[in-house]
N, C-alpha and C positions, 0 to 999 in steps of 0.2 A: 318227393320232398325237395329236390334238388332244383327242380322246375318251380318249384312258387318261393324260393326263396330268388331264385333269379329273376321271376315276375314279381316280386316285392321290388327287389334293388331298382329295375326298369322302370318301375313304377313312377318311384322315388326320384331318378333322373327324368324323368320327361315330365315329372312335375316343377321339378328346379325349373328345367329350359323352358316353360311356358311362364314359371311366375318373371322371370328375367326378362319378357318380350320377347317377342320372335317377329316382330314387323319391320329391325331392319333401322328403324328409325332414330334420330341421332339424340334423340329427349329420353330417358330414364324412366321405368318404371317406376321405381322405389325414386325416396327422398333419399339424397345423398348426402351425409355430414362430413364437415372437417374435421382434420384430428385437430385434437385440444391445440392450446398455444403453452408455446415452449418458455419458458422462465429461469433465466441463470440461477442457482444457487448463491452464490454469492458476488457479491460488486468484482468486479476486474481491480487486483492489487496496484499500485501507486507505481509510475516508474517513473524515474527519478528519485530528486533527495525525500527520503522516508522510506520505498522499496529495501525489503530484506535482502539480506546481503549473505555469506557466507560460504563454508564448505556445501557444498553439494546446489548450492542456489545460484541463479543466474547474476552473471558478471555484471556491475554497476555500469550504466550509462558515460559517456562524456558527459554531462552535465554534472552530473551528480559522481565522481569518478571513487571516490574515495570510501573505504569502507566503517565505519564509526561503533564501537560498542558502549554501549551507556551501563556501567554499573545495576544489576539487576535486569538488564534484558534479556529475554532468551537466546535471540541470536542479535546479528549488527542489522543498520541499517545505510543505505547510498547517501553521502554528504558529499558537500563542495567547501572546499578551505573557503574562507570568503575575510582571513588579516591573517599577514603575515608578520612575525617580527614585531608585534606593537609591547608597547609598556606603559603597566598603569601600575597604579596602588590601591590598594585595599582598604576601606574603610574598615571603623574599629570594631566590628565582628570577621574580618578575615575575609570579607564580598568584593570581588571586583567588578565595581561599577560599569556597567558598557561605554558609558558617557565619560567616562575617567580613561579609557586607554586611547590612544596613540598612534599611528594615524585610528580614527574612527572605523570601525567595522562596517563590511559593505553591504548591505540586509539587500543589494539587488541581484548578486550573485546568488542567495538564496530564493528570491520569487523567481527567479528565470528558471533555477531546476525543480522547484515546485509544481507538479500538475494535480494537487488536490483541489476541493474543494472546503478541506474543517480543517481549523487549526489556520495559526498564521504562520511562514517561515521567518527563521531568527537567525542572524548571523553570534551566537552567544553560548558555543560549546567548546570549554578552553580542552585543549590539546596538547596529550604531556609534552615536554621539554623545555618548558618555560623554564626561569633561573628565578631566583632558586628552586631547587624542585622540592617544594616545601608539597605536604600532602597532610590534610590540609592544609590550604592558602591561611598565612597569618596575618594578625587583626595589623594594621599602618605598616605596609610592605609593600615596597614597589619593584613589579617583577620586570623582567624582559625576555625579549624572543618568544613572547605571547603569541603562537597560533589560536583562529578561530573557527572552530567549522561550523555548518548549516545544522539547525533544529527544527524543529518543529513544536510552537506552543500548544497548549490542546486550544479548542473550542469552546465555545460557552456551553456549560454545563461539564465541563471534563471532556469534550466528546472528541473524536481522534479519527482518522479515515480509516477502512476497513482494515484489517490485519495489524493496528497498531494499540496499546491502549495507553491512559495519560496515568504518568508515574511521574511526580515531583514537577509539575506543571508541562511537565514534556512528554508527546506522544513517543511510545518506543513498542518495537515489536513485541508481540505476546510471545 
């Protein structure tokens, strides 16, 4: 019994080593396939202004140096100040106009730390320490030492680059 179970296994191998070729020759018996093609899961995250920011998450770029949390987002995202020091007033629902503050706001320092491609960058995310620190801003008030940081508008349709989504017209991390 012990002989024809090792005349099986022999078998078995010197039938492999024939069906594989044995002539030596550089061409393949069998058809050879490729492995499948490999597919990221998801887009590669934004770095620069929009890239998540926080505890445990990688440090914000020079471009983008500053870390920003928007009320209702999960964590921050990388912005660039982009006005310092400006004063404007408030029309009579307590809005401050972008086109009303002082010097004007620089929307180029936000497209330079921009590398998406949805949504536009906006230089229009006021930043506490403005005077008075009214919360809300109120209606015919002219504030000063108005900082501004880098946003992000959504896209048409709401649509927002990947790991962001649009809340209050602004892309902000989920």
């Amino acid at each position: 019994m012990t002989l024809s179970r090792l005349s099986t296994a022999t078998f078995f191998v010197g039938c492999a080593a024939i069906a594989c070729g044995g002539d030596d020759s550089s061409t393949p018996d069998a058809k050879v396939y490729m492995d499948a093609k490999v597919y990221m899961d998801t887009p590669p995250s934004l770095i620069g202004l929009g890239q998540k920011c926080g505890t445990g998450l990688p440090q914000c770029p020079t471009n983008a140096p500053g870390c920003v949390t928007i009320s209702g987002a999960a964590t921050g995202f990388c912005s660039a100040q982009c006005l310092n020091d400006g004063t404007g007033t408030t029309d009579g629902n307590g809005v401050l106009p972008l086109n009303m503050i002082t010097p004007a706001p620089d929307n180029s320092v936000c497209t330079a730390a921009y590398m998406g491609t949805v949504g536009t960058p906006q230089c229009s995310l006021i930043l506490s320490g403005y005077q008075p620190a009214d919360n809300p801003l109120k209606p015919n008030t002219t504030y000063t030492k108005i900082d501004l940081a880098c946003g992000i508008l959504c896209g048409t349709g709401n649509t927002c680059p990947a790991g962001l989504t649009c809340s209050n017209m602004y892309c902000i991390p989920m």
